[in-house]
C-alpha positions as a Markdown table, in Angstrom:
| # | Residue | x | y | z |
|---|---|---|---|---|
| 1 | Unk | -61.1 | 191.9 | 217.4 |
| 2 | Unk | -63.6 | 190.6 | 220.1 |
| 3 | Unk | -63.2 | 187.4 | 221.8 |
| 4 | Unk | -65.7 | 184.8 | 221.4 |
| 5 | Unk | -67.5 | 184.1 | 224.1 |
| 6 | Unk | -66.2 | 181.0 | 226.3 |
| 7 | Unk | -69.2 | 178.9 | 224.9 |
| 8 | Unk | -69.3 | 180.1 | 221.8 |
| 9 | Unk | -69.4 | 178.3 | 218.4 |
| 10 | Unk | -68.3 | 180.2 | 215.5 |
| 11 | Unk | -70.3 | 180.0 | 212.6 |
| 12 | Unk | -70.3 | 177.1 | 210.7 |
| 13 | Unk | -68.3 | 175.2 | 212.6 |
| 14 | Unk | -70.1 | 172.1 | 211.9 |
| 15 | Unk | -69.6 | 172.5 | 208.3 |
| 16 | Unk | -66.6 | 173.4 | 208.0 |
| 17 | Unk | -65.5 | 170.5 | 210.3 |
| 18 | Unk | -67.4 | 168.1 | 208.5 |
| 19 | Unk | -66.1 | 169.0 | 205.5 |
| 20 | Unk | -62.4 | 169.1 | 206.9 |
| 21 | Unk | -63.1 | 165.4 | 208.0 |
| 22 | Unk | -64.2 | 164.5 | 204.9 |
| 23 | Unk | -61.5 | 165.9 | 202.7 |
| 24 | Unk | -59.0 | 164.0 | 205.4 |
| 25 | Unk | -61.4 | 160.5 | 204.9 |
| 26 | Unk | -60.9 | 161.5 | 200.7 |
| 27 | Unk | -57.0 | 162.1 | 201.1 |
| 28 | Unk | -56.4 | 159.2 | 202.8 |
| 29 | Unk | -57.6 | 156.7 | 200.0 |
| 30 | Unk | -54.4 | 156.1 | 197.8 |
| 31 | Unk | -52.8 | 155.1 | 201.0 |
| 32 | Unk | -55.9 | 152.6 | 202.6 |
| 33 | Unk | -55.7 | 151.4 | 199.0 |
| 34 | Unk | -51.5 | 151.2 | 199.0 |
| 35 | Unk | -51.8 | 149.4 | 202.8 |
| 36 | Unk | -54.5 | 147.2 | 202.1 |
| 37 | Unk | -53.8 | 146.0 | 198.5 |
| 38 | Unk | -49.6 | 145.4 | 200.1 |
| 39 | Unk | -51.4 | 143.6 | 203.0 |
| 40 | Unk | -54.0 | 141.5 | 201.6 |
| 41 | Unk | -53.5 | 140.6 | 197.5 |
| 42 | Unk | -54.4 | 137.0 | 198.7 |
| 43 | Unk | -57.9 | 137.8 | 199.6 |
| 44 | Unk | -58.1 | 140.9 | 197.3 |
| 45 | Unk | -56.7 | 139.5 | 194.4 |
| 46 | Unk | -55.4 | 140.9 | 191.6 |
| 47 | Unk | -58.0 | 143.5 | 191.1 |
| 48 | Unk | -57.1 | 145.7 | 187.9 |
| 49 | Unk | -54.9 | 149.8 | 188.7 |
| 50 | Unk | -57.2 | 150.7 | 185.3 |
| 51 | Unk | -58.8 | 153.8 | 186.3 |
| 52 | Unk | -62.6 | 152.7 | 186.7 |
| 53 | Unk | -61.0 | 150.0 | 189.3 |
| 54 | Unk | -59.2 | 152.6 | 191.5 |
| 55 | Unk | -62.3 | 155.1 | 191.5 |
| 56 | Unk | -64.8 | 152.4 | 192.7 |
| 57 | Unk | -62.4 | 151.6 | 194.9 |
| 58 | Unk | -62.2 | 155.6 | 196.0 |
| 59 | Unk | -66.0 | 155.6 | 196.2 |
| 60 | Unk | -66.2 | 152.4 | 197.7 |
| 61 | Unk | -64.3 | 153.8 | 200.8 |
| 62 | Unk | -66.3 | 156.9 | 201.1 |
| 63 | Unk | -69.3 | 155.5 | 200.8 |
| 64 | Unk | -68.0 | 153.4 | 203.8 |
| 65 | Unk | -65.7 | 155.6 | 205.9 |
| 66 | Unk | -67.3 | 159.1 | 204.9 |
| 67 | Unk | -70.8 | 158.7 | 207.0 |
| 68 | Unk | -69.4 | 157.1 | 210.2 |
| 69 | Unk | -66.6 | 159.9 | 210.5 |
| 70 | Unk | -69.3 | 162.6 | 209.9 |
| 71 | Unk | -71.1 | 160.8 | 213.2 |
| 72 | Unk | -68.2 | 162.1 | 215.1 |
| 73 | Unk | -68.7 | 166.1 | 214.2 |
| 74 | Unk | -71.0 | 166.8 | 216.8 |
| 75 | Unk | -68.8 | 165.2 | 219.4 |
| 76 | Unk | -65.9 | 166.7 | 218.2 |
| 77 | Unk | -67.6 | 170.6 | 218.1 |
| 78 | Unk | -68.5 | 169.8 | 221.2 |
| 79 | Unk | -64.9 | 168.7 | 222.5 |
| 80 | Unk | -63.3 | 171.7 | 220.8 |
| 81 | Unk | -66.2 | 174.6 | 221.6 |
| 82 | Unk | -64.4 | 175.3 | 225.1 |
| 83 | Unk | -60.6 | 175.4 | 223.4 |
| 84 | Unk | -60.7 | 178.8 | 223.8 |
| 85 | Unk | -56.9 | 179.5 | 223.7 |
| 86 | Unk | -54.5 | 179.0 | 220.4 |
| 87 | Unk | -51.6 | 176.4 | 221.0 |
| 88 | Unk | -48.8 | 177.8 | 222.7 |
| 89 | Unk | -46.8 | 175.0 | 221.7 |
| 90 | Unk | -46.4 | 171.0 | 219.8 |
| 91 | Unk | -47.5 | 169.7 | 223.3 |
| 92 | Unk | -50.5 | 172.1 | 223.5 |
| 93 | Unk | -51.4 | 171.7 | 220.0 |
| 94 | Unk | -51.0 | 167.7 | 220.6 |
| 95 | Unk | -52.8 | 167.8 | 223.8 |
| 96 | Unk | -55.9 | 170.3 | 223.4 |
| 97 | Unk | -56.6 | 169.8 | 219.5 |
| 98 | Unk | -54.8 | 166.4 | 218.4 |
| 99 | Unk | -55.5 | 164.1 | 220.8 |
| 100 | Unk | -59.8 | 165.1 | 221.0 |
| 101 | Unk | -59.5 | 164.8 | 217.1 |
| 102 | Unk | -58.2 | 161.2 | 217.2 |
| 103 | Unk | -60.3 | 160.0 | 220.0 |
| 104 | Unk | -63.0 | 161.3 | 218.8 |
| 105 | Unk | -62.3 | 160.0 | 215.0 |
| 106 | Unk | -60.4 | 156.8 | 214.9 |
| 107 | Unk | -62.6 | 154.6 | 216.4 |
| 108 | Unk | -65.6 | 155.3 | 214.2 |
| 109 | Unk | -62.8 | 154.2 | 211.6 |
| 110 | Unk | -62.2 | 151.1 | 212.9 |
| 111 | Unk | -66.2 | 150.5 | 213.3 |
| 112 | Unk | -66.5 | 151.4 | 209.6 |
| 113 | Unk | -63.9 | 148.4 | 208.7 |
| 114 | Unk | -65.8 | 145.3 | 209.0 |
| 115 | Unk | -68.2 | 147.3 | 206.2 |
| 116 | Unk | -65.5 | 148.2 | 204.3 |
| 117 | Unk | -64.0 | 144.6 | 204.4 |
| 118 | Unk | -67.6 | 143.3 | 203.6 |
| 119 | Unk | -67.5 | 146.2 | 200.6 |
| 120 | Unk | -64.7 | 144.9 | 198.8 |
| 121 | Unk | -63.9 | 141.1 | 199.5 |
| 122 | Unk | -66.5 | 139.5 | 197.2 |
| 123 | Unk | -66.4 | 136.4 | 199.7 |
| 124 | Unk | -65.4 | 137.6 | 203.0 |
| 125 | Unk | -63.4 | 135.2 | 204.7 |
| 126 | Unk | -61.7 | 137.7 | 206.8 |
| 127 | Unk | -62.0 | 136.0 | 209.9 |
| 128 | Unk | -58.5 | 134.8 | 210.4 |
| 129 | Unk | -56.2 | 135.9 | 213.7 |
| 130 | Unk | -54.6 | 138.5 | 211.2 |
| 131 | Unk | -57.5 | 140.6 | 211.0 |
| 132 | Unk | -56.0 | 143.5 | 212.9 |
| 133 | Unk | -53.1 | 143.6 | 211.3 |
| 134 | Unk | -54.6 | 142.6 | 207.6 |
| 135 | Unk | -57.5 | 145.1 | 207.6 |
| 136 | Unk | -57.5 | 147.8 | 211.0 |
| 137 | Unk | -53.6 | 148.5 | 210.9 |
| 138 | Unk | -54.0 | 149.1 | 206.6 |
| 139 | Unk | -57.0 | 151.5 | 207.4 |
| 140 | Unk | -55.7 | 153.1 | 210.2 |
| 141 | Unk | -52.0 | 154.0 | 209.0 |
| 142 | Unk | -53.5 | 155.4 | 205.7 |
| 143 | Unk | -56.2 | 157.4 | 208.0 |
| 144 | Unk | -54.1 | 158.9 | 211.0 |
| 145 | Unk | -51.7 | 160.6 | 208.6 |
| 146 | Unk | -54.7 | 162.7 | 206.9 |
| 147 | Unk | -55.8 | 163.7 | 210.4 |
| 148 | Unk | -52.4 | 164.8 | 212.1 |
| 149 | Unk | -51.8 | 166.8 | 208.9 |
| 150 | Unk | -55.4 | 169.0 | 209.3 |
| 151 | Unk | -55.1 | 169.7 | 212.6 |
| 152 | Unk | -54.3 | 173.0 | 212.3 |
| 153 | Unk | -57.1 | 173.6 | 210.0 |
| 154 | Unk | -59.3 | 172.0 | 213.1 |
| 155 | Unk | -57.8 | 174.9 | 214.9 |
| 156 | Unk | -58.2 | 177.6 | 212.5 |
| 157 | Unk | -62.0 | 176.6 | 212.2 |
| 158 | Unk | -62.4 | 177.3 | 215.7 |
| 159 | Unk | -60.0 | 180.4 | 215.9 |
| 160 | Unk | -60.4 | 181.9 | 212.8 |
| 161 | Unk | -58.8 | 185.2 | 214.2 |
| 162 | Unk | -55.5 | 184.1 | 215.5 |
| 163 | Unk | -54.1 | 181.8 | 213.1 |
């Protein structure tokens, strides 16, 4: 088979990232919802584990987290169009495809909190010195798990030949 071009972006790359982020964003809402209800029952309450409260809650978060990690796609076809070479090893796969992922997706996460806060406290008081630790860290552990676990479908998006 051919090698793409150095510049090259295979078809649908885009998409298929966007959808890969996405399906991360979707897979890491029982744990956001696990962190954040462990974290923070005093200001959440006790909001009811029916299943009409746990799928507003699941729409709630996309709605939130969905379109601000879709703002990072273009960034992050842009990071990974001149990975031309599949990862040799952990540290290659960490360094060339990991790493632009996070960087290029966490902190559109942690811009998306103070919305997702605002979203599901109905009186957001969340202004305390614990905010980090009560609403980012929740967020974030429930997020980066989703993303170290797709990485190599980020690679096999962009090397759909050798993996």
């Amino acid at each position: 088979m051919t090698e793409m071009l150095q510049n090259e972006i295979p078809p649908d790359a885009a998409g298929k990232l966007t959808r890969l982020v996405v399906s991360a964003v979707a897979g890491a809402v029982p744990g956001i919802r696990q962190n954040l209800f462990d974290r923070n029952a005093d200001v959440l309450g006790e909001q009811s584990r029916d299943t009409s409260s746990v799928e507003r809650f699941f729409h709630t978060v996309l709605d939130v987290l969905a379109p601000k990690v879709i703002e990072a796609v273009p960034a992050l076809v842009e990071e990974f169009r001149t990975v031309r070479k599949l990862p040799a090893d952990d540290h290659e796969l960490r360094s060339r495809w990991l790493i632009p992922l996070l960087l290029n997706t966490l902190p559109v996460v942690v811009h998306a909190v103070p919305d997702l806060v605002d979203q599901l406290v109905p009186e957001p008081e969340v202004t305390d010195p614990n905010t980090a630790s009560r609403w980012f860290g929740p967020v974030l552990s429930g997020v980066l798990p989703e993303l170290v676990s797709r990485v190599p479908q980020v690679v096999s998006i962009f090397h759909p030949e050798g993996v």
